[in-house]
MARFIZA-775771 format. One record per residue: residue number from 1; residue in three letters; chain; x, y, z of N, C-alpha, C in turn. Coordinates in steps of 0.05 Angstrom, whole numbers, plus 5000, padded with zeros to 4 digits. Example, Ala and Ser with C-alpha at 12.3 -4.5 7.8 and 13.67 -1.06 7.14 Angstrom:
2
+-----+-----+---+------+------+------+------+------+------+------+------+------+
|   k |   r | c |  n.X |  n.Y |  n.Z | ca.X | ca.Y | ca.Z |  c.X |  c.Y |  c.Z |
+-----+-----+---+------+------+------+------+------+------+------+------+------+
|   1 | ALA | A | 5264 | 4886 | 5156 | 5246 | 4910 | 5156 | 5264 | 4934 | 5156 |
|   2 | SER | A | 5257 | 4955 | 5142 | 5273 | 4979 | 5143 | 5258 | 5001 | 5157 |
+-----+-----+---+------+------+------+------+------+------+------+------+------+
***
This chain:
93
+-----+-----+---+------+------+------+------+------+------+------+------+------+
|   k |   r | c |  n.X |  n.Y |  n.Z | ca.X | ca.Y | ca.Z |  c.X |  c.Y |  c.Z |
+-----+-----+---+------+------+------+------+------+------+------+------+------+
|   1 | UNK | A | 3134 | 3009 | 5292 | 3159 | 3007 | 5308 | 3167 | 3035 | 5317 |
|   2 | UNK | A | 3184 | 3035 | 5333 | 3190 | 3061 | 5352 | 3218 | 3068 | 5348 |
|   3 | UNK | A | 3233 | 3087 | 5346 | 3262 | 3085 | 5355 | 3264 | 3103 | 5371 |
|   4 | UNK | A | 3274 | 3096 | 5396 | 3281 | 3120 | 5421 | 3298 | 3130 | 5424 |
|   5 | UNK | A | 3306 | 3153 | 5425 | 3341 | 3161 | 5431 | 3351 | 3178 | 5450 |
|   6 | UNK | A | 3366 | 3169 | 5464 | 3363 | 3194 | 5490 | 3398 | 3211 | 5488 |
|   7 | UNK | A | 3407 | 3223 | 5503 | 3431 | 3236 | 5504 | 3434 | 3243 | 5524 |
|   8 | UNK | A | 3463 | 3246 | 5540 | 3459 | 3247 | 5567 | 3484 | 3268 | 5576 |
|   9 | UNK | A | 3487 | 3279 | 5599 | 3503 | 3279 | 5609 | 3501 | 3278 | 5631 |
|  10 | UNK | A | 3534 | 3269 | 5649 | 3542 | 3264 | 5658 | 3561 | 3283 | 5681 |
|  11 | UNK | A | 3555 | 3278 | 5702 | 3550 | 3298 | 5739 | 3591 | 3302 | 5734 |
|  12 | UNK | A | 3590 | 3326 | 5735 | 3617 | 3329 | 5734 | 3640 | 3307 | 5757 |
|  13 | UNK | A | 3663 | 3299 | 5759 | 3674 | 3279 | 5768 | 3670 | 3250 | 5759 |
|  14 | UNK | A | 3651 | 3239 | 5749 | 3652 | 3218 | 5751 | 3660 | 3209 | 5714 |
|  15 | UNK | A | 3680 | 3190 | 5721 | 3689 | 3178 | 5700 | 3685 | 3171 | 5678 |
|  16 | UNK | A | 3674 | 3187 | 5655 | 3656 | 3186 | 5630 | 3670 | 3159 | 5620 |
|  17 | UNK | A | 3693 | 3152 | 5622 | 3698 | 3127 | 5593 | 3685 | 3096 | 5608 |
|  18 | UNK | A | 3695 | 3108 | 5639 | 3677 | 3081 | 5653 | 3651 | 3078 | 5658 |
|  19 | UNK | A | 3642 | 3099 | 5661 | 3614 | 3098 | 5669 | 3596 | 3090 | 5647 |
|  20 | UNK | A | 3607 | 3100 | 5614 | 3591 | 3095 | 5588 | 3592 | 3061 | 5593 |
|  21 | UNK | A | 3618 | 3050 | 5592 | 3619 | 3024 | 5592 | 3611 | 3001 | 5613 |
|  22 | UNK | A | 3600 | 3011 | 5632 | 3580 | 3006 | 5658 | 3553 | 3005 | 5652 |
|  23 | UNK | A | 3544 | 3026 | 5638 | 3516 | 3042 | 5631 | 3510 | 3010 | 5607 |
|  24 | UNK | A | 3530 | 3006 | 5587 | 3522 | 2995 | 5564 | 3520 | 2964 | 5577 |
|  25 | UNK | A | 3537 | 2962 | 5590 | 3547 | 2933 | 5607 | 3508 | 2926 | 5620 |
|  26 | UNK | A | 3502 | 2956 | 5637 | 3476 | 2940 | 5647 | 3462 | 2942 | 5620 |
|  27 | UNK | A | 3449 | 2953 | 5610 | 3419 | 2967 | 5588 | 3420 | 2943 | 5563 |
|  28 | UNK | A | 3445 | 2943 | 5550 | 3445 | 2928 | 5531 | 3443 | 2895 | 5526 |
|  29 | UNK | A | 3438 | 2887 | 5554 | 3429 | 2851 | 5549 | 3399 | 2858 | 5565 |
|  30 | UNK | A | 3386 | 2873 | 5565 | 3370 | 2873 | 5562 | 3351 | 2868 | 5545 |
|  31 | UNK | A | 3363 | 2871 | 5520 | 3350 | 2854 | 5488 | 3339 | 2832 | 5499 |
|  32 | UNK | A | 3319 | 2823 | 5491 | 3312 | 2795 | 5497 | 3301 | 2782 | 5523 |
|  33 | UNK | A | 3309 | 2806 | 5544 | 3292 | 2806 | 5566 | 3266 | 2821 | 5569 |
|  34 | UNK | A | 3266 | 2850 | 5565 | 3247 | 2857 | 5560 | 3230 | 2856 | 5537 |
|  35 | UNK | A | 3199 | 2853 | 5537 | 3186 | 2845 | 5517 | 3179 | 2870 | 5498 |
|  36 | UNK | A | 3191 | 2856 | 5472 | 3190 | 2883 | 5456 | 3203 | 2898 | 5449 |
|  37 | UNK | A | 3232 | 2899 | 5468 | 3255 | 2915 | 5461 | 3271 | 2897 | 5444 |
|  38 | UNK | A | 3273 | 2912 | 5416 | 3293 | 2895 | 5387 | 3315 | 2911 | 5390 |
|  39 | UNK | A | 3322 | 2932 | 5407 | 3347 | 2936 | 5399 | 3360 | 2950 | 5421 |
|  40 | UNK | A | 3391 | 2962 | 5426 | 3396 | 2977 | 5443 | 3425 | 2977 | 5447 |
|  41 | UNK | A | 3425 | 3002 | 5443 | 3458 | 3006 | 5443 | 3466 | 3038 | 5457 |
|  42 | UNK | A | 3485 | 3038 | 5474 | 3494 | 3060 | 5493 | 3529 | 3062 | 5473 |
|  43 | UNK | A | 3531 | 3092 | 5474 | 3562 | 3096 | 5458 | 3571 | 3123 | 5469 |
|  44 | UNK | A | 3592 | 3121 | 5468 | 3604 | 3152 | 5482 | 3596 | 3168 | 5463 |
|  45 | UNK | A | 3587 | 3195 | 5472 | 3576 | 3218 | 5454 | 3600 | 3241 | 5442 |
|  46 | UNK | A | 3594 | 3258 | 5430 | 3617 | 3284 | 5428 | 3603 | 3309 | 5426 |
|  47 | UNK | A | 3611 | 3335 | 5427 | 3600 | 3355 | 5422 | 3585 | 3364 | 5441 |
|  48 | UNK | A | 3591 | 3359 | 5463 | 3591 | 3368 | 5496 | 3561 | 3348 | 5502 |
|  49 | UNK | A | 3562 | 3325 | 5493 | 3544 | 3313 | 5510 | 3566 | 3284 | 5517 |
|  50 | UNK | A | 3555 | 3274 | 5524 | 3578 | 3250 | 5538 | 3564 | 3216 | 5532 |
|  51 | UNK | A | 3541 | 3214 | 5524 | 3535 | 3185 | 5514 | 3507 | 3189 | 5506 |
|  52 | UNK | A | 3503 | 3169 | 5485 | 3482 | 3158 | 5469 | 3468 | 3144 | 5473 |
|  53 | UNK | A | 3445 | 3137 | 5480 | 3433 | 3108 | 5484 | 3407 | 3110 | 5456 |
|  54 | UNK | A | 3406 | 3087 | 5434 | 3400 | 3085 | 5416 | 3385 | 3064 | 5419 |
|  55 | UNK | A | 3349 | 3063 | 5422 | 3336 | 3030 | 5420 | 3317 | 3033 | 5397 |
|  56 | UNK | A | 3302 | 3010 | 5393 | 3281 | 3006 | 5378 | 3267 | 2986 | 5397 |
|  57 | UNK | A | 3235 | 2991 | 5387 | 3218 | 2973 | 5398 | 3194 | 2969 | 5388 |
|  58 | UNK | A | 3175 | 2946 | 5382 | 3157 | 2938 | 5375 | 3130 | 2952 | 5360 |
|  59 | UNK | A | 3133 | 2970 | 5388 | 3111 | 2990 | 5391 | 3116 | 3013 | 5417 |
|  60 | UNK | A | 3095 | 3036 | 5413 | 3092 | 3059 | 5427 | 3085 | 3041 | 5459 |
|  61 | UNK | A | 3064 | 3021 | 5465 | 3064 | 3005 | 5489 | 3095 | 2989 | 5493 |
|  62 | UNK | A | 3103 | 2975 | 5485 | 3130 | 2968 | 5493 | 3149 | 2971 | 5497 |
|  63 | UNK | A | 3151 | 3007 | 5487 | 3172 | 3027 | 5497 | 3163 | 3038 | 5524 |
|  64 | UNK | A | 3134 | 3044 | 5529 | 3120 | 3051 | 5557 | 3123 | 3027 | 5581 |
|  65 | UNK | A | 3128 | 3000 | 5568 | 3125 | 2976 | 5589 | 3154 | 2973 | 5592 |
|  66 | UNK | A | 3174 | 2986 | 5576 | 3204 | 2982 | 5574 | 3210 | 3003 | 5612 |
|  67 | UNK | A | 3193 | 3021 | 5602 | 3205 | 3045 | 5623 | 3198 | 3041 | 5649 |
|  68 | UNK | A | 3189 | 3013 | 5656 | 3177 | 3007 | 5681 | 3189 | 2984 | 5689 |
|  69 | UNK | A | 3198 | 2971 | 5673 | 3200 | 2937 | 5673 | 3221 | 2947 | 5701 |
|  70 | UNK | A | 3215 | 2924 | 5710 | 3231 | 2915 | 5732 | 3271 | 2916 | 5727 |
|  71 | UNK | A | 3271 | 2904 | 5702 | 3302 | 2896 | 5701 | 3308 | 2919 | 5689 |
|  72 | UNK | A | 3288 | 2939 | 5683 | 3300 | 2968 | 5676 | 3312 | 2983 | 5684 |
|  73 | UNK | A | 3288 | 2982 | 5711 | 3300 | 2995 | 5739 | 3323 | 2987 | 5758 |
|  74 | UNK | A | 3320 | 2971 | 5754 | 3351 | 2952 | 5773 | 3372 | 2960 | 5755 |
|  75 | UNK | A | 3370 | 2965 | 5733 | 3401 | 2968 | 5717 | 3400 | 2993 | 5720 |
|  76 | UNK | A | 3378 | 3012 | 5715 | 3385 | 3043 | 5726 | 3397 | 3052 | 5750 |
|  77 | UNK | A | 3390 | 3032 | 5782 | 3401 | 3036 | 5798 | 3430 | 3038 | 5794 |
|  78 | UNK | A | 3437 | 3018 | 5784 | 3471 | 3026 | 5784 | 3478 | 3056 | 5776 |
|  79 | UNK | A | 3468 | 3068 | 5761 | 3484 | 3085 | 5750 | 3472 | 3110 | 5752 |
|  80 | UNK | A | 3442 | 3121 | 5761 | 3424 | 3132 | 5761 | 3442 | 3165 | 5773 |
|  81 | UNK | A | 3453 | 3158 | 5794 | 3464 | 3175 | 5807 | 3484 | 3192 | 5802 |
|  82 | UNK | A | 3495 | 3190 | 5769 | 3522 | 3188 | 5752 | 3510 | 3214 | 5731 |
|  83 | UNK | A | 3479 | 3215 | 5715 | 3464 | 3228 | 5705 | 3466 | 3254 | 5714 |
|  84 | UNK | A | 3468 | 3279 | 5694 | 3467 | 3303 | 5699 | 3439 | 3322 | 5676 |
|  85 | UNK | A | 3445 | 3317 | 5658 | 3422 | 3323 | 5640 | 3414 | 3301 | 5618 |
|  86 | UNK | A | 3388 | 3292 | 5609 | 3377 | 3284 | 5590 | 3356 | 3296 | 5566 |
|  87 | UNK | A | 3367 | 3287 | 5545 | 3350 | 3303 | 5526 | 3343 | 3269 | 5508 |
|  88 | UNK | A | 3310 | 3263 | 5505 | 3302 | 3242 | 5487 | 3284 | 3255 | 5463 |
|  89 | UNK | A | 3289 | 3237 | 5445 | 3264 | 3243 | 5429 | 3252 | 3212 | 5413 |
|  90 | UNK | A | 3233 | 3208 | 5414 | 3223 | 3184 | 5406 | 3209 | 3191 | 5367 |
|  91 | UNK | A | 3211 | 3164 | 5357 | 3198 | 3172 | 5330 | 3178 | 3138 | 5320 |
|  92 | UNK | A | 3164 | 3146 | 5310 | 3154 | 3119 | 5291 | 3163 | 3116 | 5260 |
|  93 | UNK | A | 3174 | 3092 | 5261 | 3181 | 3078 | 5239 | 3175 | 3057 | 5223 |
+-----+-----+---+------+------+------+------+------+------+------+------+------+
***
């Protein structure tokens, strides 16, 4: 199993308390759509980064088929443009 974790921030102006709750609104019913993803949770961040996105998944392939899937990308559109810096780091568990 995998856990992925990314950190983000966010393009100066745009609305951090709405946009986290936008961001989680699309990513997180994703559970159960994508094959393989067991977990997934987005949370406002502190300490000068601005939100969390926290998943788990099956395997090292279903975190790679996560980052393509179709309903990935459509939920990124919404918000894609909101993104200012990302830092991930993946682990096996």
């Amino acid at each position: 199993m995998v856990k992925h974790i990314v950190l983000y921030t966010l393009k100066e102006g745009v609305d951090k308390q709405e946009a986290v709750k936008t961001i989680a609104a699309c990513l997180e019913p994703l559970v159960g759509v994508i094959p393989g993803l067991l977990h997934l949770e987005v949370r406002p961040a502190y300490q000068g980064l601005d939100y969390a996105l926290y998943s788990e998944f099956e395997s090292r392939e279903a975190l790679a088929a996560y980052a393509v899937h179709p309903a990935h990308l459509n939920a990124k559109e919404v918000f894609w443009t909101w993104l200012d810096q990302r830092y991930s780091a993946d682990y096996d568990f």
